[in-house]
N, C-alpha and C positions, 0 to 999 in steps of 0.2 A: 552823250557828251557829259563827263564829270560834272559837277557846281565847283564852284569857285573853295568849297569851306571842305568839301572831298577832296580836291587835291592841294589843299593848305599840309591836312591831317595827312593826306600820304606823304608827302614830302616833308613833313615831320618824321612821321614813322620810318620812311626809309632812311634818313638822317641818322636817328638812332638806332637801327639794326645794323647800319655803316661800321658805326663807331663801337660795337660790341662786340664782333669779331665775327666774321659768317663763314660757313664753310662752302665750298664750290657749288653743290646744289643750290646754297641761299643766295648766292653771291649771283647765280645764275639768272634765280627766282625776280631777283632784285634789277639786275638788267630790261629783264622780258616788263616788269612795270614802271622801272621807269621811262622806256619806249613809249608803250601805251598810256602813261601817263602824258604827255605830253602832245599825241595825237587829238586828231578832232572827232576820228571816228573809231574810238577805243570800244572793244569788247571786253568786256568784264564778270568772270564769273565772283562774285560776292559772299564774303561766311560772312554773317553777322552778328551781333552778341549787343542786342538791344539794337540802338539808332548808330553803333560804331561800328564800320565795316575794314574788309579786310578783301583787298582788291587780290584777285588771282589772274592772270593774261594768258588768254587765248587769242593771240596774232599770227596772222601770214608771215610776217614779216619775221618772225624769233620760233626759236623751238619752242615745242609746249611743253612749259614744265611738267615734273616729272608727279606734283605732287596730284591726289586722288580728287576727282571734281565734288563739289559738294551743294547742297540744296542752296536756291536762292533764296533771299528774304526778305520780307518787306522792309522797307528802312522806313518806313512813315509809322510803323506801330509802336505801341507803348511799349516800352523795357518792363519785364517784371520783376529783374533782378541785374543792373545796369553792372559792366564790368570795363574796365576804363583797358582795352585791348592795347593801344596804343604804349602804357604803361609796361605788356608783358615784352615788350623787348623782343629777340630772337624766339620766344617761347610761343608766340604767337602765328610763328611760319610754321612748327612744330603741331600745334595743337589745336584743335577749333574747341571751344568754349560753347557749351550747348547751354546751361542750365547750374543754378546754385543747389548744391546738397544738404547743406550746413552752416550752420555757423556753431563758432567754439570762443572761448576766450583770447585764444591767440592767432586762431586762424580762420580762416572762409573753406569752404570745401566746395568744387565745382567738378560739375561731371563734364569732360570733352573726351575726344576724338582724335585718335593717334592718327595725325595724316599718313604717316609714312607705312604704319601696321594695320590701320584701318581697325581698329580695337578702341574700344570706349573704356573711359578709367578714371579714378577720382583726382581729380589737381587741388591738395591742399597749400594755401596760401597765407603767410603772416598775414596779420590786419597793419593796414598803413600808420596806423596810432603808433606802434610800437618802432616804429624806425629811430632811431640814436640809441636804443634802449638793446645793450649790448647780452644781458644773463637770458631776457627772453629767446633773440635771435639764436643764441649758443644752445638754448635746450630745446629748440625748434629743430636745430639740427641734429640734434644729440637721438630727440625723439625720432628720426627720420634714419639714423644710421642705424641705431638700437633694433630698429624695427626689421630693417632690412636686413641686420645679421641671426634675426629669429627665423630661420625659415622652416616654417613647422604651416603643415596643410588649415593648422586653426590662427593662424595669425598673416595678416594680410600681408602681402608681400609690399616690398617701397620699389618700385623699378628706378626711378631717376631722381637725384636731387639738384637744386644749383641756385641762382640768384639772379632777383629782376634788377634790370638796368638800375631803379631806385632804392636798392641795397636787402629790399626783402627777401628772404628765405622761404622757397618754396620743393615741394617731392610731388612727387606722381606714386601712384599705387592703383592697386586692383579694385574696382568699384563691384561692391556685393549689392545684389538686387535681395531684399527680404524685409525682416524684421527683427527689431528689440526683442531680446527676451522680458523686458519690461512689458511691452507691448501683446507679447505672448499669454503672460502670466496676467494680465489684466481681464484678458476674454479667459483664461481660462478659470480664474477665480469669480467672473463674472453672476456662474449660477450659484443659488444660496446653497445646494446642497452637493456643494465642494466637488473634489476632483474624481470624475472616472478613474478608476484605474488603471485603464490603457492610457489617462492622459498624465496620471502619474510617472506613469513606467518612462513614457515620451520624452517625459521635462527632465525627470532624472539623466535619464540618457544622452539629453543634450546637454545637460552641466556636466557628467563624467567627458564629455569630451572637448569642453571648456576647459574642466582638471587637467587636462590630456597638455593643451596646450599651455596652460601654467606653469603644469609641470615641467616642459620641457624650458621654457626662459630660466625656471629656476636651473635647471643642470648648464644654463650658460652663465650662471650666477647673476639674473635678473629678479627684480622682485618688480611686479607690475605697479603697488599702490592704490590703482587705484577701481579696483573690481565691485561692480554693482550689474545688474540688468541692464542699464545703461549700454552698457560697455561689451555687452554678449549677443553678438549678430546671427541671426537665426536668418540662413541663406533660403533662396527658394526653391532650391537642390540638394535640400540634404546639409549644406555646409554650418558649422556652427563654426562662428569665430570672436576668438578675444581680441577689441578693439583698442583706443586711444592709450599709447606705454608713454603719453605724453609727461608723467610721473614717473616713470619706471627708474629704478637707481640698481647702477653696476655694480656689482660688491668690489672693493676695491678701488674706486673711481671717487675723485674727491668731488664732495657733492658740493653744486654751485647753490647760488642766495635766492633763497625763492622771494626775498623781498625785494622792492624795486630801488634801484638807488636812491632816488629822489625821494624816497621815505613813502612812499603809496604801499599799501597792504596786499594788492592784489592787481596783477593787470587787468583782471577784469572778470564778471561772471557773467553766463548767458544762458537760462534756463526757461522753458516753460511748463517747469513743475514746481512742488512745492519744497521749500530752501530743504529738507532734509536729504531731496535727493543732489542736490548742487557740489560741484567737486572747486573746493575752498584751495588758492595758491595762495599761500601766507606764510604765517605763522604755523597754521595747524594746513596741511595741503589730505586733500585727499573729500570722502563722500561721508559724511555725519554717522548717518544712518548706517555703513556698512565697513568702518572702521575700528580695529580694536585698540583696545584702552592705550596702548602704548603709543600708536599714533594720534590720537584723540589727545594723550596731554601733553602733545608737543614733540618726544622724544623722538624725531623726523628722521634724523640720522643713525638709528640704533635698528631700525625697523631689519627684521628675517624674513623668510620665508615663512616664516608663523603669522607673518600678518595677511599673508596675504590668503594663507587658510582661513582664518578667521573670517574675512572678506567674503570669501567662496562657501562656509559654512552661514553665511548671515545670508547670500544668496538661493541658497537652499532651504533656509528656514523659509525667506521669502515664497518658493516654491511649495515647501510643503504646506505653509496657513496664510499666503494669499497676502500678507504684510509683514514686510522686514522686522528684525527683531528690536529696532527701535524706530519710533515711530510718533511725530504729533511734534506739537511746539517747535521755536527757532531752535534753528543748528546748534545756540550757546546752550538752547536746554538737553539738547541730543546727545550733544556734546559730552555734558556734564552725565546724564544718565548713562552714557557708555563708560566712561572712567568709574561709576561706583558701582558698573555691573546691573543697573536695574534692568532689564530688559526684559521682555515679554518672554511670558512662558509659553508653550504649545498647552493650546484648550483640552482640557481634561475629554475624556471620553470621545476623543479623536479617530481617526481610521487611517492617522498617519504611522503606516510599520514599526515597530518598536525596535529591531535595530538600526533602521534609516536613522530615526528621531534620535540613537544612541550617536551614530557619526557625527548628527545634525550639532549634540551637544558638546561632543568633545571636539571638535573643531571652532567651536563657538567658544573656548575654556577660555576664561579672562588671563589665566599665567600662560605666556607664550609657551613652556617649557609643558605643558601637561595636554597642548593640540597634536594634530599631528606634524609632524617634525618640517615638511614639505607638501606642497600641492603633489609630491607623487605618491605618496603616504595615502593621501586624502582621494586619490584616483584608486589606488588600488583598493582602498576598503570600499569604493561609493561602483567597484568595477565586480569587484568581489557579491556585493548587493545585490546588481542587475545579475550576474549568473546565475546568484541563487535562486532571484526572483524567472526569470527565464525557465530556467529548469524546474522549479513550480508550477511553471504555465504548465510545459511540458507534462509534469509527472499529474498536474491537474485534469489534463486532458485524457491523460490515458487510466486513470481513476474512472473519469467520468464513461470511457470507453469501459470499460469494467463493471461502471454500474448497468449500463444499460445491457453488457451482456448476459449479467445475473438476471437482470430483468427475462429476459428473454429464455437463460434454461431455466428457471421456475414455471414459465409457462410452458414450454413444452414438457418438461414434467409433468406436471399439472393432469396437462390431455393424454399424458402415456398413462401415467395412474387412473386418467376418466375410460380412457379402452383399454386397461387391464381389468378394471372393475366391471365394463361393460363385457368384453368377452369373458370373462368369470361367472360373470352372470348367466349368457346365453349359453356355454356351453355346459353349464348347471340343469340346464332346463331342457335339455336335451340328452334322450338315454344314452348311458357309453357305446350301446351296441349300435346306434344310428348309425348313416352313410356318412361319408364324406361330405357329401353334398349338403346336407345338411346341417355342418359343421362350418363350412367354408365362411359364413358372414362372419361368427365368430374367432376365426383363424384369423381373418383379414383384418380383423380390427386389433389381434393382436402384432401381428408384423408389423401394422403401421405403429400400434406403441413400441414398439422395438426400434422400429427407424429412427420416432421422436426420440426417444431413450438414446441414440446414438451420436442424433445431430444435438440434444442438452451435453454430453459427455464432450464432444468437440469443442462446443461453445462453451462450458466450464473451463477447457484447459486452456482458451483461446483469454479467458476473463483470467484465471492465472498466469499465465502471460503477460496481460496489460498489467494486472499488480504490481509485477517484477519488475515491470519497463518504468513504472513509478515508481517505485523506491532505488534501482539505478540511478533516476533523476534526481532524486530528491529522499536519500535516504533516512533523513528525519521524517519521514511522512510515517507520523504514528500510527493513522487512523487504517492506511493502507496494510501496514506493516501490521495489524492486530488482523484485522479481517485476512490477513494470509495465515498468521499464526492460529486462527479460529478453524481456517480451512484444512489445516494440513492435520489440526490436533482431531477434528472430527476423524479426518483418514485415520490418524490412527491410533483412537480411541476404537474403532471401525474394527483395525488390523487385531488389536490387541483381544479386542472380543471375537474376532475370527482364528484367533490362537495360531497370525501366520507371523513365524520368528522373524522371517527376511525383510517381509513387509514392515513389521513393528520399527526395527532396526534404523530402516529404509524414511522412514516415516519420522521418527523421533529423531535423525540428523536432521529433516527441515524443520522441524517443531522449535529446534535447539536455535536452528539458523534465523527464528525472527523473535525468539526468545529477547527482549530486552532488559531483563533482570525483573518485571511484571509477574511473569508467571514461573515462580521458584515454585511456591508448592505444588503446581501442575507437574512442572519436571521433578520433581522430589518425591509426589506419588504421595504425599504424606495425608491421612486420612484421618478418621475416631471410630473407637466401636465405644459403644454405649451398651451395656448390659448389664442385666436384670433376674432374679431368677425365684424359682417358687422351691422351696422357700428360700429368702432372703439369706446371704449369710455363707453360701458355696463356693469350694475354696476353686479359684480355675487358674488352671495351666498354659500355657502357652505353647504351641508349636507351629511352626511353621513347613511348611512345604519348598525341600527345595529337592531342585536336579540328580538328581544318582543311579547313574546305570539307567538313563532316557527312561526313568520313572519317577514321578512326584513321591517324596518319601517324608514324613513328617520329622522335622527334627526339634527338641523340645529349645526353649529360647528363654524363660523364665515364669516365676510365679507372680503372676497376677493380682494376687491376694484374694481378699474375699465379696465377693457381689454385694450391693449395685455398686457397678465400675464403668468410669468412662474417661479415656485415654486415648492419647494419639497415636498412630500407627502408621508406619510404612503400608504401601501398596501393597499388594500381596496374596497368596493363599495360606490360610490358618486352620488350625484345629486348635479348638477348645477344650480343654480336659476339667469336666465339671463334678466335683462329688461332695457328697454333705452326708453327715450321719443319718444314719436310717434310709438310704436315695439310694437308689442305682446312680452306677457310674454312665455319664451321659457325655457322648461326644456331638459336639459342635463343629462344624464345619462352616469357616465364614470367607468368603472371597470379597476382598477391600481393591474396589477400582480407584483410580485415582481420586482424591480428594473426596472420596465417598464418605457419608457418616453413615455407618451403619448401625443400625438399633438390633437386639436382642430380646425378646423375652423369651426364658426356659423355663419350662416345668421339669421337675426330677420326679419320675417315676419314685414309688415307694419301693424299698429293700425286698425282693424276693416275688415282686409283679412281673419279673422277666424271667424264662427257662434259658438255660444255657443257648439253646438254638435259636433265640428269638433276640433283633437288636431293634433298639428305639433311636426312630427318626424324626427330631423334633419340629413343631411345625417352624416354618418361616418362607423366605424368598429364596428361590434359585434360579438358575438362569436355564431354561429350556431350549431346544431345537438348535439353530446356528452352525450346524453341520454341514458343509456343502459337499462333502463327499459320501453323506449316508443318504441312501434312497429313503424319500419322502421325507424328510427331517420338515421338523417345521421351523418357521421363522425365530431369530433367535429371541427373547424375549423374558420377561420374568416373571415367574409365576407364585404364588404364594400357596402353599399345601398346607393343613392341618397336618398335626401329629400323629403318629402312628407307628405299627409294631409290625416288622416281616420276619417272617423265616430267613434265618442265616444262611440255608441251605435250601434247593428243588426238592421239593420231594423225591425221595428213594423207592426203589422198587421194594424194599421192607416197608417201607411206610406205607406204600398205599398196597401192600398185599393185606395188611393189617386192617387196613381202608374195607378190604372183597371179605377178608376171613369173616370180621365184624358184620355185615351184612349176612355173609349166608348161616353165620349162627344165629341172628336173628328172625330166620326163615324170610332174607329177599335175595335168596340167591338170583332171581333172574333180574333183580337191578345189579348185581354183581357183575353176572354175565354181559349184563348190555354195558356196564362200565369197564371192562378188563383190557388190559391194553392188546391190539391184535393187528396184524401185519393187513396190510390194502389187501383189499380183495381181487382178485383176479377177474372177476366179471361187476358190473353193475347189477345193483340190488341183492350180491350175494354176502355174507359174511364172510370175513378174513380167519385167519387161525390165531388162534390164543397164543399169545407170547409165553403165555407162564402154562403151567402141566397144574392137576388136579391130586391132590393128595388124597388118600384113602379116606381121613376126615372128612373131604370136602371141601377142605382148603385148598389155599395154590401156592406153589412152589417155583422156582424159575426152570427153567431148561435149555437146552439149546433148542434154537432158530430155524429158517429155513436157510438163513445162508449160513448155520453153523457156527452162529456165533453164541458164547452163554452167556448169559446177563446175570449180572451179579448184582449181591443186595444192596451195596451201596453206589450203585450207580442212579442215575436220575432219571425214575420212570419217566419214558416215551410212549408214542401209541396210544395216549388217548383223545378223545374226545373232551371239547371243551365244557361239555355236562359232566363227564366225569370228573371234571377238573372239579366243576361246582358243586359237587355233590360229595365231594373227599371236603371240601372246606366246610360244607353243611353238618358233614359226621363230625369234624374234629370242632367245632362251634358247640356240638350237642355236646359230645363229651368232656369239653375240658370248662366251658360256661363261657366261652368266650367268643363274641361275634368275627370269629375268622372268613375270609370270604378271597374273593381275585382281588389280585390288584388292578387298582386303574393305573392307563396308559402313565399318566405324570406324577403318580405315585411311585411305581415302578423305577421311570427315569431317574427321579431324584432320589431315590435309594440306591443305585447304581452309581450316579457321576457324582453326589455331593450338590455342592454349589457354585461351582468354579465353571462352572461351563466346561471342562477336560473331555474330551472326544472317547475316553478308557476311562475304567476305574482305576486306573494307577497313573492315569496322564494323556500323554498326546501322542507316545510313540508303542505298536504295537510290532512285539517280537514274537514269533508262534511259540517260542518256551515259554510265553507270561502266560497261556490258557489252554484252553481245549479246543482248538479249531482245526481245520484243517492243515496238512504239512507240521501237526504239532507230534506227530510217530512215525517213524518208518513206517512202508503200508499205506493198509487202511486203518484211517481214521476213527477209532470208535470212542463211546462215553468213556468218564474217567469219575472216581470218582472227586464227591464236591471237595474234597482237601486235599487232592493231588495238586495242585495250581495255586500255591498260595498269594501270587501276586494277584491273581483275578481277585483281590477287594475290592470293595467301596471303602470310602471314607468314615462311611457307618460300623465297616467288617461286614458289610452283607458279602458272601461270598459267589464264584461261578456265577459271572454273569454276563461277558462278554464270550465264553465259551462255554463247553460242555452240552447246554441243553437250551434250548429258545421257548419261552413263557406265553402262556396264553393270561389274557386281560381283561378286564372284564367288558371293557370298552365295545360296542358294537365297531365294525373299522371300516374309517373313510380316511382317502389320502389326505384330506386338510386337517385330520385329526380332533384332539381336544381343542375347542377355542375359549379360554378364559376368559372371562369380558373385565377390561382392564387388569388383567394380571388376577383378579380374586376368582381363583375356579373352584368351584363345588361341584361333587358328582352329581348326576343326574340316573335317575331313575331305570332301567331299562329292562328289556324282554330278557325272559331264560329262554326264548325260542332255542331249541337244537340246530338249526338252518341257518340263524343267522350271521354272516360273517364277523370272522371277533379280529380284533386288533391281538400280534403276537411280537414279544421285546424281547432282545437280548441276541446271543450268537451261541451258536450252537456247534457239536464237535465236526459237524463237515463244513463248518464257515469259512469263508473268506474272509480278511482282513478290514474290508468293506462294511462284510455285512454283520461284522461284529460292532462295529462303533453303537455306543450307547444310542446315541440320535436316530438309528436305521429304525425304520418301521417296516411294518409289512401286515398282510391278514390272510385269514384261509375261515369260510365254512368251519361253523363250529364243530360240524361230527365228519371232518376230514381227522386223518390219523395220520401223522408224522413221526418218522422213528427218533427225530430232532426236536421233537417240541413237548414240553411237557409244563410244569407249574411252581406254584410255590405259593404259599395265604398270607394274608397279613389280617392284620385286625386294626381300628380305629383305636 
């Protein structure tokens, strides 16, 4: 049964839901209690809101209303935030009142329960003080209409507006469950050693979409006024939303009195922070701390959309150093330091981005005219930020993928090089004539370095790859961006000393392609040569080497002047043309890689130290082996040789008959005979037949062959033996005083190719007209002599060396060849055994194209006889 004071208060309340005007369902609602009201055995389902309740009827006797049953509740308990229900008029059939959310200066905020949607939502309500007080209630509204024609995802929607029976002004809206960005920014400034990164990126990204919504009020021509952390709702789903436009002014719209009639300054403040953050309705309306100077000295009604960047720029400073840009003392002091501009700087030696911090300042500009023009200005540069920085992550991560793949081919590197070296090893140590079997460990440990060798190559292209996928992201990524251009320039610095055109080509478009204007002189090739010479004072010439008719041709470029010289130079191939009185004329040969300094010193031979046949190769560096198409070439590399003097030309069959005549006048004819050049023998342990005939003197003469061929005197003895080779340079050391002898293998080479690394003495392309090899005559192929071929030079003039006749060396011959130890090689000592095999250079007139390249190597048993191999001296 009701008490007596419960149905006083109903019959109050339905009195005035009467008189306010109900609709059929209330009117119905209203029926069904006043029935049970009046009963003695009334059922009553009960909403409460503290000790005042709110009768709902469930009777036999009436339909049951229609609205949604709700929890009962104690009426004897304590109110923790007492709401005078009775007061809300029809609003109260509408809506169950759970709980208070807020309190503001002009209104209360309560969280209830949409009976009819069964949806929970915020009922903000005027405070009862303000009733007669006409500019409050009108901008109560205003703030309520304003809000509900922003319908943007960052701004709370207003669903209903209207008025309590006692004239107050009250909306309903979306109730967000989360937090202040105040709130946010407080824990996250919390540790002393400021913001993670990731919490950075976070906060940013919820104020660009705070921007978001700013931005869009301004395109309704709203300016909100009154932006702080405060005001910035950080949902627990993701939502970020700009809160209270209880400030907010329509462009166009004449702005009402923010003072109160009655002469009071403020209707009221309600904070439980400290006054900088308090949003002042006066004179000056707005947040101390977060207001620029225009609004700060009053100028209320002039305010843009500049203010309200500024606002959102002091938010962001707030974000990035953890305290607003002004800060401390009463609002009048705040006040006063935003109008003269003092505000806080950003702490030197900070980790806050330096173009964030550039936004942060020009959105902060004390002249509205020099911010950004609108909060969508200030979205897209703070929008623009986050992509960059995004795509940073990005390009960061796939760097980092790049490093650890580098990581990873160096290692397997690493172990192909540890079992290349270890099968090098082992099959060193084992004779070439062994089994198979006995080879196998060594085999296996090569294939598995080939495998590692194949999965580093994958994993490299896989690691340039990920480079590219970072500078995609993040095309200013310098660091990326040089480690590719270091990458590609190795390839082809690579290509360039492999002397392959397409490759080079191929190579120096991507070199080009991460070129930043850094590496000019790399792409420009530009170099120095520094030289020197004995004596001082030699005048030198210049030439260079260019293309004509697919042969390197010297073409002259200028005078140099006179020695010590040192001068910058294009990449390149060069001849030096070096003469001084009293001096042989001395040619230099100098190949400038890019950005190379190369140095010179040259001695000049004295006037009349050289015979017409004999040219001088002065000592210095060339670049050895690097052939891949010449069998046995060795690794390409550089070598440094002392100076020295070779025969222009092979010895002749005049010359070394002059070689036999000399000997058998001396009474040794039978080292003659055992030296004379003679056709293979037809059996083992027999002798061959003498090339040459015996003169009635006892000299020798040439004649024809077994196959009928006659050898003539200026052709390039063939047919002998490498003793005799040594023993013709023994003679001509006796007679002329000069220590003439074989050449060594990389003495040889580098009087052939120069310096350039060139695959030919005349370059990189061989045509069978440029020598004496094979397919160079109709037929067959025979010797020619040494000046029938004048392109077969070297760079020296040494001549016929890629054809004609193939040289024996002094070298004993193994396939790994000479190894200089760090490029300084010295000859070494060795047997004149007759058995042992000798290393033989050059190409000869039954050559293939192959096996004429400068780099081929090859060897035979020293007292093997080839009608293709023969010699030629040089002297130290």
């Amino acid at each position: 049964m009701l008490s007596r004071d419960v149905k006083e208060r109903l019959a109050e309340l339905l009195s005035r839901l009467a008189a306010a005007g109900l609709d059929a369902q209330e009117r119905e609602t209203l029926e069904a209690l006043v029935r049970e009201a009046a009963g003695e055995n009334a059922t009553l389902d009960l909403y409460a809101a503290g000790r005042t309740v709110i009768p709902q009827v469930r009777s036999p006797n009436a339909a049951p209303p229609t609205l949604a049953p709700s929890p009962t509740f104690d009426l004897d308990a304590e109110p923790s935030e007492p709401i005078d229900v009775i007061g809300l008029g029809p609003l109260a059939l509408r809506y169950h009142v759970r709980r208070k959310l807020g309190v503001g200066g002009m209104s209360d905020v309560w969280q209830v329960e949409d009976r009819r949607l069964h949806r929970t939502m915020a009922l903000k309500i005027m405070k009862p003080e303000l009733l007669g007080r006409p500019e409050p209630k009108a901008r109560f509204v205003e703030e309520a209409q304003l809000t509900a024609q922003l319908q943007h995802p960052g701004i709370l929607p207003v669903h209903e507006v209207g008025e309590l029976p006692d004239g107050r002004a009250w909306f309903t809206m979306k109730e967000v469950h989360g937090r202040t960005l105040r709130e946010v920014l407080r824990e996250a400034h919390d540790d002393e050693a400021g913001l993670e990164k990731h919490e950075l990126h976070r906060l940013v990204a919820d104020f660009h979409r705070a921007c978001e919504a700013v931005a869009y009020a301004h395109a309704q021509g709203v300016v909100h006024r009154d932006l702080k952390p405060d005001n910035v709702m950080m949902g627990d789903f993701g939502e970020v939303l700009v809160l209270d436009w209880g400030l907010a002014r329509v462009d166009g719209r004449v702005e009402r009195s923010m003072v109160d009639p009655l002469g009071e300054e403020s209707f009221g403040i309600h904070t439980d922070r400290s006054d900088q953050f308090v949003t002042r309705i006066g004179h000056v309306a707005g947040t101390p701390a977060y207001m620029p100077p225009e609004q700060a000295s009053g100028s209320f009604h002039e305010l843009t959309p500049a203010a309200d960047v500024y606002a959102l720029g002091a938010v962001l400073f707030e974000i990035l150093d953890g305290q607003p840009p002004y800060s401390g003392g009463s609002p009048g002091a705040i006040l006063e330091a935003v109008i003269a501009g003092d505000r806080r700087a950003f702490p030197s030696g900070g980790v806050v981005p330096a173009d964030l911090r550039a936004i942060c300042e020009r959105a902060l500009n004390p002249e509205p005219a020099r911010r950004y023009r609108d909060a969508a200005s200030l979205e897209r540069a703070v929008g623009a930020w986050l992509d960059g920085e995004r795509q940073r992550e990005r390009a960061l991560a796939f760097a980092q993928t790049a490093e650890g793949l580098g990581a990873e081919v160096d290692h397997l590197r690493e172990r192909a090089a540890r079992l290349r070296a270890e099968s090098a090893a082992a099959l060193k140590a084992v004779p070439r004539w062994s089994p198979a079997e006995e080879k196998a460990a060594a085999w296996a440990k090569e294939d598995e370095a080939g495998a590692l060798q194949r999965e580093a190559d994958l994993r490299e292209l896989m690691r340039v790859e990920a480079l590219r996928a970072a500078l995609v992201h993040l095309p200013e990524y310098t660091e990326v961006n040089d480690t590719l251009f270091n990458h590609f320039r190795r390839l082809h610095a690579a290509a360039e000393a492999a002397r392959d055109p397409r490759a080079i080509s191929l190579l120096e478009g991507r070199v080009r392609l991460y070129d930043r204007g850094r590496y000019t002189d790399y792409l420009r090739g530009v170099g120095r040569i520094t030289l020197t010479t004995d004596p001082p004072g030699a005048v030198a010439r210049l030439h260079r080497y260019e293309l004509r008719e697919r042969r390197l041709v010297p073409g002259f470029v200028r005078e140099l002047g006179a020695t010590p010289l040192a001068l910058p130079m294009p990449m390149g191939s060069y001849l030096l043309e070096l003469s001084a009185p009293g001096r042989e004329r001395v040619m230099v040969p100098v190949s400038l890689a890019r950005e190379e300094r190369w140095t010179g010193a040259v001695s000049l031979p004295l006037a009349g130290s050289l015979a017409d046949d004999e040219r001088y190769v002065p000592g210095g560096w060339f670049l050895s082996g690097g052939d891949r198409e010449a069998s046995a070439a060795q690794p390409r590399r550089s070598v440094f040789v002392d100076s020295f003097v070779i025969k222009r030309f092979p010895v002749t069959n005049a010359e070394f008959m002059a070689f036999l005549d000399a000997l058998v006048a001396a009474g040794r004819e039978a080292e003659a005979l055992a030296h004379v050049p003679r056709q293979k023998p037809g059996r083992q342990a027999e002798e061959g037949a003498m090339i040459y005939s015996r003169r009635p003197d006892g000299g020798f003469a040439l004649q024809v062959d077994a196959d009928g061929d006659e050898w003539r005197p200026e052709w390039p003895v063939g047919m002998v033996t490498w003793s005799a080779a040594a023993a013709y340079c023994d003679w001509l050391a006796a007679r002329t005083g000069q220590p003439w002898r074989l050449p060594w293998e990389l003495e040889w080479e580098k009087a052939a190719r120069g310096v350039d690394g060139r695959f030919y003495p005349w370059g990189d392309f061989l045509d069978p007209s440029f020598c004496c090899i094979h397919y160079s005559a109709p037929g067959r192929t025979l010797p020619a002599g040494c000046e029938a071929y004048p392109v077969d030079e070297s760079p020296y003039g040494v001549r016929a060396l890629a054809g004609t006749i193939r040289e024996w060396c002094q070298d004993p011959w193994t396939p790994e060849g000479p190894a200089p130890d760090g490029g300084e090689w010295q000859p070494a000592a060795t047997s004149r055994d007759p058995l042992i095999s000798r290393a033989m250079r050059g190409g000869g007139f039954s050559s293939n194209p192959r096996t004429a390249r400068i780099a081929h190597r090859t060897g035979t048993p020293g007292h093997n006889r080839l009608g293709s191999l023969g010699f030629r001296p040089v002297r130290s």
